[in-house]
N, C-alpha and C positions, 0 to 999 in steps of 0.2 A: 460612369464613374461617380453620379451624384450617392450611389449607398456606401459607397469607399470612403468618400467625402464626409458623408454626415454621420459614418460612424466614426470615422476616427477623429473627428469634432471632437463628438460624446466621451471618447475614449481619452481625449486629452485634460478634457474637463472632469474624470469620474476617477479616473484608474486610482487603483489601491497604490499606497507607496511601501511598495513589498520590499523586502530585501535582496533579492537577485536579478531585482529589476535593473537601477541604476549600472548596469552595467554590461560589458562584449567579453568579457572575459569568459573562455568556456566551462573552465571549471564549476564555479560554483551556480552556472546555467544547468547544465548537466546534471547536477547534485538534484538542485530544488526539482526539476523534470522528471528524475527517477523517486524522490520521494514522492512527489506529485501524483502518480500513478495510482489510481484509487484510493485515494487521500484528498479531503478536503484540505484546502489552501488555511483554515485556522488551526486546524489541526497538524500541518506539514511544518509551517512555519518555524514551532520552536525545537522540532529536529533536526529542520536544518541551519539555525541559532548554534545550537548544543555541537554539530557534525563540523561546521566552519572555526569554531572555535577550538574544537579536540585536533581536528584539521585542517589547517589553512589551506595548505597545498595540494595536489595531487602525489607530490611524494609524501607527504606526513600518511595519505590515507592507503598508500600503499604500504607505508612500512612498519601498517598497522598490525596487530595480531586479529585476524577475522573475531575471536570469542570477543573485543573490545567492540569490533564494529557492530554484532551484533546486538550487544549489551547497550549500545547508543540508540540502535534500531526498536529496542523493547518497545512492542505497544503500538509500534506502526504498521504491524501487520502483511502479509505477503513478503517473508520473509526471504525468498528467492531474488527478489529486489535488491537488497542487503548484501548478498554472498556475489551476486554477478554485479554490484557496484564496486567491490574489494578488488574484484579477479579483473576487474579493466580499468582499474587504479593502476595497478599491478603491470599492467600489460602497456598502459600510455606512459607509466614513470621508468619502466623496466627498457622497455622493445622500442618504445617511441623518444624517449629521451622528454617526455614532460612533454610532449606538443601534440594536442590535440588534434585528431585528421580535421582539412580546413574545408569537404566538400561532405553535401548530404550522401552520395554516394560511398565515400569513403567512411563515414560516419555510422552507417548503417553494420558495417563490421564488428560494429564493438559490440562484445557481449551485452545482451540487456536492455540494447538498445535497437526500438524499432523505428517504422514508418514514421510516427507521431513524433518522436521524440528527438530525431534525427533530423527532421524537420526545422523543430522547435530550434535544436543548438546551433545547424546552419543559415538560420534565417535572423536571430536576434542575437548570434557571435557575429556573421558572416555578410548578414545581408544580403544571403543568398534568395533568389525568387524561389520559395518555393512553399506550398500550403499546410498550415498544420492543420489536420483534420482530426478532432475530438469531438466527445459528448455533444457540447456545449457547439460548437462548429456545425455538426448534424442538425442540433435544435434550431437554430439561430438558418440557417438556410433552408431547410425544410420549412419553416411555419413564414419564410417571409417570401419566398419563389410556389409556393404550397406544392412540394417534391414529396408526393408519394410512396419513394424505391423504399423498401422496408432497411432499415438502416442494418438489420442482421447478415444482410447477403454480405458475399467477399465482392460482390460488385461496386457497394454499394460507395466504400471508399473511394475508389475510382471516378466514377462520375460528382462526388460531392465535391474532391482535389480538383477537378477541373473546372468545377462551378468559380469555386473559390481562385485559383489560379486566374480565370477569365477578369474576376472583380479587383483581384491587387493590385494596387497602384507598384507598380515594374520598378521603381524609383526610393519604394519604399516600404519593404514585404516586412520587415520586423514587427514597422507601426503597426500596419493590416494586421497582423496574427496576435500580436496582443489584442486589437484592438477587438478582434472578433471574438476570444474565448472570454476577455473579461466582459463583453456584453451578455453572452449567454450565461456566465457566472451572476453576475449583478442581476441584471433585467428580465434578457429574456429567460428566466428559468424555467426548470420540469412544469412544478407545479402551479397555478393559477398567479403567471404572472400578471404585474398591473399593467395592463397595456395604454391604461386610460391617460398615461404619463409617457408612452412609448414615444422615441424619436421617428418610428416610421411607421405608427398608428395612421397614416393618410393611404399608405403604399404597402403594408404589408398583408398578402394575400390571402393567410390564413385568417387574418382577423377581418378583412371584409366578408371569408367564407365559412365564419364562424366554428372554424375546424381548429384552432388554436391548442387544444386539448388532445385533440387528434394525432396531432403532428409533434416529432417523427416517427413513421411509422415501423415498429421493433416487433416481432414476430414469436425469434424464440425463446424460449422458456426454459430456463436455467434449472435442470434436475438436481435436486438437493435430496443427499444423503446424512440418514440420522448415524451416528456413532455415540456409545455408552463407557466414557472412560470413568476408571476407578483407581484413582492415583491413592496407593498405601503411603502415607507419611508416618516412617518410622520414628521414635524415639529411643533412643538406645541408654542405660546409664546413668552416662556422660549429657544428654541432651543432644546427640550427634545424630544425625540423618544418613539419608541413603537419596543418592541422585542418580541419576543416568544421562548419555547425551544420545541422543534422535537421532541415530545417523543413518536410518533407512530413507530414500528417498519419499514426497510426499508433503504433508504439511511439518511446519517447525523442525525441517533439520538443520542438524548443526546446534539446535537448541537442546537447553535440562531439562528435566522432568522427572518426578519422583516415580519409582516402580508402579506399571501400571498394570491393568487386567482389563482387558476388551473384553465387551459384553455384547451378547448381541442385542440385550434390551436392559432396562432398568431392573438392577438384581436387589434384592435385599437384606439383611445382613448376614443370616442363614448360610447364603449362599459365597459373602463376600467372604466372611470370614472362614472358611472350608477352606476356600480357593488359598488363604494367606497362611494357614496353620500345614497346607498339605504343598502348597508349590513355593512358600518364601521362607517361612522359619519352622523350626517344631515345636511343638504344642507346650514342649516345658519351658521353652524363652519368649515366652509372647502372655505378658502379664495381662493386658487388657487389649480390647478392640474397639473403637466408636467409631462412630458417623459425626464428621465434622460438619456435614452440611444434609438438612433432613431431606432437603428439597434442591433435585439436579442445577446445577448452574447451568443452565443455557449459555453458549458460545458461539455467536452464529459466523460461519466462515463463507466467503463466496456459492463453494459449492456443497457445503457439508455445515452440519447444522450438529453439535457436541454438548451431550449430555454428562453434564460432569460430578463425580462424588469425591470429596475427598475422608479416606477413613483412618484415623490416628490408631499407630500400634506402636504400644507400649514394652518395650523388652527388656528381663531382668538380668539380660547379657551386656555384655561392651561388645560395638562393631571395629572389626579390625581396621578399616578406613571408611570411618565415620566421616561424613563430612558437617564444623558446628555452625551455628549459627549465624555466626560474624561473618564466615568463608560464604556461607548460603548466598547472600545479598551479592557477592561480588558476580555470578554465574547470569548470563543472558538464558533466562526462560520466555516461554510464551504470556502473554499478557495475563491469562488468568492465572496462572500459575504465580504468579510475581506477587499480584493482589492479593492471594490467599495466604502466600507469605509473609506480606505486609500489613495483614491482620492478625498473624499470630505473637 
């Protein structure tokens, strides 16, 4: 019990005084957990600031309009997050009567909600024994037991949940699980942490084995796909645009986005404006055509890496549902999209 012990020493003396700490409430445990999910913690924060105050409740967040929820969401990315956080708002204030399931296993049912995270709300609502196993959980027991198992296997959660399960004080699993992701968070991090300050620099294995760097060991290689978007930003007139919504499944549905034209590589304008005079408008309402941006915006996504153009077209027509300016801002787009707006 002495690493239980002296981490959650550490833990008591270090910890961040976050917002959905002080508290066993599920709700807004939940909330920060799912934003939490590849999202940095400074980053998470003032969404979930901005979500608790649009939201107190689980019913305010279900008796929300999804386009608001996702409009709060702009810019946090992995937008599927967002849409399965609504739909089990929805389903605990609707089916459950506002009451959160009280066991990890029951917990595990809700949309959206995995291993890790089912964990997390059973163990620091609940005080349920049981192991949250993340990033940061991997790092922190691999480099200090010096554990090998390539963290990519589906095994490999299995035997790390049992590591950790064996080390938690039975009495007091909430402590332990904070205690252990904000150690990997703060200290033990990815890259060249200071060990020279470490609480278990005497004891910990990697760093007598000089393998510190080493550890955990992650295998595979996340295939990344280029995509070439050419969003047409009309002007009409009136100064009225043309939007669409995303509703094929994939990245940013449910989100706007200006008419686009998939390329399969970087087109130039040649080609861009062919495609806009012969598949969007004809040739005699389309006053002018530019390139807003010379050079592609880079968009890097998990798996997919978005090259982006946007090209202004000028028409000497009015659009029959033009959407203006004012109306623009109110619509949840994808992050770069929002930004290029917010520069015009």
């Amino acid at each position: 019990m002495k690493f239980s012990n002296v981490l959650i020493q550490w833990y008591l003396q270090n910890k961040r005084n976050l917002p959905w700490r002080n508290t066993t409430d599920p709700y807004p445990i939940w909330l920060s957990e799912i934003m939490l999910q590849q999202t940095r913690v400074v980053q998470g924060t003032p969404y979930f600031l901005s979500f608790t105050s649009a939201f107190p409740t689980v019913f305010d967040l279900a008796k929300a309009d999804e386009e608001q929820v996702l409009k709060l969401w702009q810019g946090l990315g992995y937008y599927s997050r967002a849409r399965n956080l609504h739909k089990t708002a929805q389903h605990i204030a609707f089916d459950l009567n506002g009451v959160f399931p009280k066991s990890y296993k029951e917990l595990l049912n809700l949309k959206g909600v995995g291993e890790y995270t089912a964990a997390a709300i059973a163990s620091f609502s609940y005080n349920e024994v049981v192991p949250v196993v993340d990033g940061n959980v991997f790092r922190v027991l691999s480099r200090y037991f010096d554990v090998e198992t390539d963290i990519a296997l589906a095994s490999a959660k299995k035997e790390f949940a049992a590591l950790a399960h064996e080390l938690m004080p039975k009495d007091n699993p909430a402590t332990f699980n904070q205690a252990i992701m904000e150690f990997g968070a703060l200290q033990c991090v990815p890259k060249s942490p200071d060990c020279t300050i470490c609480i278990f620099n005497t004891s910990c294995a990697a760093l007598q084995k000089k393998k510190v760097d080493q550890l955990p060991v992650k295998s595979k290689k996340v295939k990344v796909r280029s995509r070439y978007f050419n969003y047409i930003v009309v002007a009409d007139a009136d100064d009225r645009t043309i939007i669409r919504k995303r509703t094929d499944k994939g990245i940013w549905h449910n989100l706007y986005e200006f008419p686009l034209i998939e390329t399969e590589k970087e087109e130039d304008f040649d080609f861009i404006s062919t495609k806009i005079t012969t598949e969007f408008f004809a040739v005699a309402d389309v006053l002018s055509i530019e390139a807003c941006n010379a050079v592609s915006i880079i968009h890097k996504l998990s798996h997919q890496h978005l090259y982006i153009k946007f090209w202004k077209v000028n028409l000497g027509t009015a659009l029959e549902q033009g959407v203006s300016v004012s109306q623009l801002k109110t619509f949840p787009f994808p992050i770069v999209i929002h930004n290029f707006i917010e520069k015009q």
